[in-house]
C-alpha positions, 0 to 999 in steps of 0.5 A, a space after each residue: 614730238 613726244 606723245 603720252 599714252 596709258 600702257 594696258 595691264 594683263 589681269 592674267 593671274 600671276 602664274 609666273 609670279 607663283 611658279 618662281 615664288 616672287 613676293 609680291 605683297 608688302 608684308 612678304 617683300 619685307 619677310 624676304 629682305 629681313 631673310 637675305 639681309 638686306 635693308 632699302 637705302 631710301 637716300 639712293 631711292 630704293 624701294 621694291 615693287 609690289 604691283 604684278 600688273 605694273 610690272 606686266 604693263 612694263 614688261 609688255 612695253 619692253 617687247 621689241 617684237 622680236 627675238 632681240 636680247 634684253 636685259 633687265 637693270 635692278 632685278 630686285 627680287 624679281 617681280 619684273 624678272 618674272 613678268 618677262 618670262 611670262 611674256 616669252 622674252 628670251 634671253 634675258 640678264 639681269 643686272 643686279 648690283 647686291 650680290 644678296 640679291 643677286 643670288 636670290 634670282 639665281 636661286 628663285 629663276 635658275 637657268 632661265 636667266 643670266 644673272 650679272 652682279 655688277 653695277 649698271 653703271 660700269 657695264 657696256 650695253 649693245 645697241 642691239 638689246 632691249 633695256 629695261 628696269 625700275 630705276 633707283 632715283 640716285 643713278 635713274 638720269 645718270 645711266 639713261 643717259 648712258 644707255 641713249 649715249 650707247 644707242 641702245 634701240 628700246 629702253 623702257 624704264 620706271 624712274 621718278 615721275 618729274 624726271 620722266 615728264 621732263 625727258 619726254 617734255 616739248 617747248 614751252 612746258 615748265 619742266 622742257 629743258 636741258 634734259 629734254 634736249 638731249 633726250 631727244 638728240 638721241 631718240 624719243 620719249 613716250 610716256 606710260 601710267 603713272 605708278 602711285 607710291 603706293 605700289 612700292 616697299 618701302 613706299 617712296 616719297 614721289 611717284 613713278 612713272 612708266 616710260 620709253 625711249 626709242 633710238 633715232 635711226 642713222 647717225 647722229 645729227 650733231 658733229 659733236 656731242 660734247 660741244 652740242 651738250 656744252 651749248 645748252 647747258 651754257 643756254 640754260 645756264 639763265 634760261 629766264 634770261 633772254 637769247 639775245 643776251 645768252 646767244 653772245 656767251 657762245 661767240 664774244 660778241 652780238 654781231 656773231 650771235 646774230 650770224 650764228 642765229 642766222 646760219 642755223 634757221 633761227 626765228 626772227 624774234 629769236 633774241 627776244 625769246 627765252 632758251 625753253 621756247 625753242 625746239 630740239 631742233 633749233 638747238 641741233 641746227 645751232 649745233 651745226 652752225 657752230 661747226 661749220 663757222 668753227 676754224 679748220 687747223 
């Protein structure tokens, strides 16, 4: 079950923010931008922070608690790059896409970090590191569920508030649904504070919020990714209709439906409930079912 929690901000001063020179007001981020060139894309949902405790409450959620490796998506112009060095993290790379910004960082943190020009997209990560960034709306869904699909141990992100409370939603919320299924296939979601538009520039027109997501430990719980995922989205598909009318669409006929629900532990009732009333879980043993029926050869 996935819990919600408010991360407690430092009220440190800014040390590192003034030591790498990190704008951090709007007027400045916005003189900086005009300076390198570079103009938001508010269709792709990018906006910079401008709030350092935000930032120092992201960063402290990122701590693994050892010296494990992390690397920062989207370092922008390096407020949250800034808070994790304050932390102590070490070593730290930066992905950033722009290659503007990109040598803004190098510029601005020198040999303190690795900075890769590359989109996040199209570079592997290790199990092994600690992720974490302020995600663009356009890609935020997209690349976490790459890095849950590569079993990265801790991800701790800023994405769109509607989007966090559906990875992280149980059944029977509205927003519970596909998403949170495969979210939870791979670990666990844990929500944070809510981040108000305000404490961006530009200001977008949602707001964020602060989340994290553990990797569950040991292999997978399912034979096969890909057919776990094309059974619920196949469920989901109607998900105000009922199981019992959705169920078939997996075997072609009632009476497999029924043995189907039967092998994998389903409720009684389950033909008469709708797919947002059924756990994770129902939905991993459904999985397993499935294999275990499906014919050898």
């Amino acid at each position: 079950m996935s819990r919600t929690s408010t991360a407690s901000s430092s009220r440190r001063s800014g040390r590192a923010e003034a030591e790498f020179a990190v704008p951090v007001r709007p007027e400045e981020v916005r003189a900086t931008l005009r300076r390198l060139g570079v103009r938001p894309s508010r269709s792709h949902g990018q906006s910079f922070l401008t709030d350092p405790y935000v930032a120092d409450a992201e960063a402290a959620l990122a701590l693994t608690g050892g010296p494990a490796p992390v690397v920062e998506i989207g370092g922008g112009l390096g407020i949250l790059t800034a808070a994790l060095l304050r932390r102590g993290v070490r070593p730290l790379t930066v992905v950033e896409r722009d290659p503007r910004l990109a040598e803004h960082l190098r510029a601005t943190f020198g040999e303190r970090v690795t900075v890769e020009e590359v989109d996040a997209l199209e570079r592997s990560f290790e199990p092994t590191v600690g992720v974490v960034g302020n995600l663009p709306y356009s890609v935020a869904t997209p690349l976490l569920l790459r890095l849950f699909a590569a079993r990265v141990e801790r991800v701790t992100f800023m994405i769109q508030r509607e989007v966090a409370e559906r990875l992280a939603a149980g059944p029977g919320s509205r927003v519970y649904g596909r998403l949170s299924i495969i979210a939870r296939l791979y670990g666990e979601v844990e929500l944070f504070q809510t981040v108000p538009r305000t404490s961006f520039e530009p200001a977008p027109d949602v707001e964020s919020r602060l989340a994290v997501h553990v990797a569950r430990s040991g292999p997978l719980p399912v034979p096969s990714v890909p057919d776990f995922e094309l059974a619920v989205r196949e469920l989901f598909r109607s998900r105000r209709k009922q199981l019992g009318n959705l169920l078939p669409r997996l075997t072609g006929s009632e009476g497999g439906a029924e043995r189907l629900a039967e092998r994998a532990e389903w409720p009684t009732d389950w033909a008469r409930r709708r797919p947002e009333e059924l756990a994770p879980e129902a939905y991993i043993r459904l999985a397993r079912a499935r294999a275990a029926a499906a014919p050898v050869g």
